[in-house]
C-alpha positions in Angstrom: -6.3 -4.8 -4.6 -3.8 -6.6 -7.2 -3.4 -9.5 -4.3 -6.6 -9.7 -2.1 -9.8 -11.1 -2.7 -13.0 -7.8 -1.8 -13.3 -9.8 1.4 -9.4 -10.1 3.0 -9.9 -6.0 2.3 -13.3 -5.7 4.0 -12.0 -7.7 7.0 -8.8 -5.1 7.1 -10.8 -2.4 7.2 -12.9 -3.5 9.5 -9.7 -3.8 12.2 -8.9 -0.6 11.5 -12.7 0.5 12.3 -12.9 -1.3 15.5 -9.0 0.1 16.7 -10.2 3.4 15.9 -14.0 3.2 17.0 -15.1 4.6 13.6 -18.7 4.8 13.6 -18.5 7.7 10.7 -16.2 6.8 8.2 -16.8 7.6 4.5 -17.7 5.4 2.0 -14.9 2.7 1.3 -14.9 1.1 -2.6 -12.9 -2.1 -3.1 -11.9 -3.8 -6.0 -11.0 -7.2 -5.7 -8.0 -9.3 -7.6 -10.9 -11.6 -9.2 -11.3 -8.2 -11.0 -8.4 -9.0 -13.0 -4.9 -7.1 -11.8 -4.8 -3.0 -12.1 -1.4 -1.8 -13.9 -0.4 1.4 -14.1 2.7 0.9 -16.0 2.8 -1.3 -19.3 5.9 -2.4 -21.7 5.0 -0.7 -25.0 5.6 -2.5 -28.5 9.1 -1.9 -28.6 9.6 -3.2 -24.8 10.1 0.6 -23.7 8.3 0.9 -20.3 5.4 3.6 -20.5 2.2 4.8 -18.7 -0.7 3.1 -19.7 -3.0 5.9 -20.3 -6.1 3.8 -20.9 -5.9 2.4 -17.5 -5.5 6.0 -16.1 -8.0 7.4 -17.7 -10.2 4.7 -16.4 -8.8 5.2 -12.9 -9.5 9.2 -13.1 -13.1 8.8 -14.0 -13.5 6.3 -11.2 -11.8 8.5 -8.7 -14.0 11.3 -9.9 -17.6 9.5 -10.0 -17.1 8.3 -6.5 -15.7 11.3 -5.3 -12.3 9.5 -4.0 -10.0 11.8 -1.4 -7.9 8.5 -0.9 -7.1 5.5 -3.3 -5.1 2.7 -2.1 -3.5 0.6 -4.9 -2.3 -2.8 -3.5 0.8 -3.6 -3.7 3.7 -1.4 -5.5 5.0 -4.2 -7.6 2.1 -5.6 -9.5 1.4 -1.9 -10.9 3.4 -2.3 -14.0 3.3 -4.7 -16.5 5.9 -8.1 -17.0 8.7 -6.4 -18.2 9.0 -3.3 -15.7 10.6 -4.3 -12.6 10.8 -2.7 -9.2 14.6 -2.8 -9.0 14.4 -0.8 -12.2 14.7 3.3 -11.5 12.9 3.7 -14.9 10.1 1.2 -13.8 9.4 3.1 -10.6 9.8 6.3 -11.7 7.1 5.6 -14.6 4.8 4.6 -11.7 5.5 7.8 -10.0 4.8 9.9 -13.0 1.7 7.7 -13.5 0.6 8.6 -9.9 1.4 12.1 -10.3 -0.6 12.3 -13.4 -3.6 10.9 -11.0 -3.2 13.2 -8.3 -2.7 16.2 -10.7 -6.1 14.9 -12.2 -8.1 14.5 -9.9 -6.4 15.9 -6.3 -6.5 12.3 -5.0 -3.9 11.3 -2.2 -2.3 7.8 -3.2 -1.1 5.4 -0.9 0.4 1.8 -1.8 1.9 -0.9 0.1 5.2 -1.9 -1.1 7.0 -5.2 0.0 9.3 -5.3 2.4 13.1 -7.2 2.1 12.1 -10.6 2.9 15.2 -11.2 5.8 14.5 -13.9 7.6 17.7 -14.1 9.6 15.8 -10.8 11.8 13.7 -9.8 14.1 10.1 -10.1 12.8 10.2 -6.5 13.5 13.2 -5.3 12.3 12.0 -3.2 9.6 9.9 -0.6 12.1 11.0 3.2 10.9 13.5 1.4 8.6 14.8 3.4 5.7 16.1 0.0 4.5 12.8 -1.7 4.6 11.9 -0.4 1.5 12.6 -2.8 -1.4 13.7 -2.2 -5.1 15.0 0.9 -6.2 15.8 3.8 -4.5 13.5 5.9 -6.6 10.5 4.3 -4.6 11.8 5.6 -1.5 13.1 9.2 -2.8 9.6 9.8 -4.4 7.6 9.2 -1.3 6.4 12.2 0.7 5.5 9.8 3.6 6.4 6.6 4.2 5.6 4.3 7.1 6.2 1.0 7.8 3.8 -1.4 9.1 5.5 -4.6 10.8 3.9 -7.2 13.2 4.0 -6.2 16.9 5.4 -9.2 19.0 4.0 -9.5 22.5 7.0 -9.2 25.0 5.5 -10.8 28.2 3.5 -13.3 29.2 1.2 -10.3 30.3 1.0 -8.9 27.1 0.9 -12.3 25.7 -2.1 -12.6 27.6 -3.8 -9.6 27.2 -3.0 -9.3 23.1 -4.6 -12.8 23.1 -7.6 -11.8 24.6 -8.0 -9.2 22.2 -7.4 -10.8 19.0 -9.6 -13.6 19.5 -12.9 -11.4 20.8 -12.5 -8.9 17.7 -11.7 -12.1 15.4 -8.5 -10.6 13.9 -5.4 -12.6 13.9 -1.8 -10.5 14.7 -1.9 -6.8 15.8 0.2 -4.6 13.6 2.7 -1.6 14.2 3.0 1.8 11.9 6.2 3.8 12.5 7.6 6.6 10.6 10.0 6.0 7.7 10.1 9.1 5.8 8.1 12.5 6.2 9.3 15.3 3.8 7.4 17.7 5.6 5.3 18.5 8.8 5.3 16.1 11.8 4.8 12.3 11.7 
């Protein structure tokens, strides 16, 4: 996590646990932005954008000592270095050749969140199954082989005004969130 502190992550997960009643989930590792941020991608000397093979090295050992089927890196745009940009189609592709490198390494899926356009003049839920909600380049969004997009989920009612507030303040969580399908290349979503 290049943006939240070990416990903004634990208290994520731990909505997830309680939506989905997991008593039997596997271990979950968390690293922290007091950690210092994680980059994937790095400007080199002569301010050519390049993987930054000591940081994936370091990443492929971890994934391998703890025996990682899922890494989450947190978010898109801090995982290259100043120069690299996310608007960039040589910037994100880098990243995707960095993450391919990682999965090729060590058979590790990779999921990371990636800002969405920040439109205020819409819904707050606009961006649900979106295409358009991804931001920067189009080479993000081409390189994915699922995307979803997670967008808060407004109470309609006073009913379900009444009942979602209910909810949120006995499990301590704060907004309830909605995943819909952006992008599967394959299979069913």
């Amino acid at each position: 996590a290049n943006e939240e502190h070990v416990e903004d992550m634990c208290r994520r997960v731990k909505a997830v646990t309680l939506q989905h009643d997991d008593k039997k989930s596997a271990d979950i590792i968390v690293r922290g932005k007091m950690s210092g941020t994680f980059r994937l991608v790095a400007m080199n000397e002569t301010g050519a954008v390049e993987i930054d093979e000591k940081n994936v090295a370091i990443l492929v050992n971890e994934i391998r000592e703890n025996k990682c089927g899922v890494l989450a890196m947190d978010p898109y745009v801090t995982l290259s270095d100043g120069g690299a940009d996310e608007n960039s189609a040589s910037s994100a592709s880098m990243i995707t050749k960095a993450f391919l490198l990682i999965i090729s390494l060590t058979g590790c899926a990779i999921i990371y969140p990636h800002h969405t356009p920040q439109d205020r003049g819409k819904d707050n839920d606009w961006v649900r199954g979106d295409a358009s909600a991804w931001r920067g380049s189009g080479a993000i969004y081409s390189a994915l082989d699922c995307g979803f997009t997670l967008a808060n989920w407004m109470p309609r009612n006073k009913d379900q005004k009444k009942a979602w507030k209910a909810q949120y303040l006995s499990a301590k969580l704060s907004r309830f969130i909605v995943l819909d399908t952006g992008k599967i290349r394959e299979g069913e979503a």
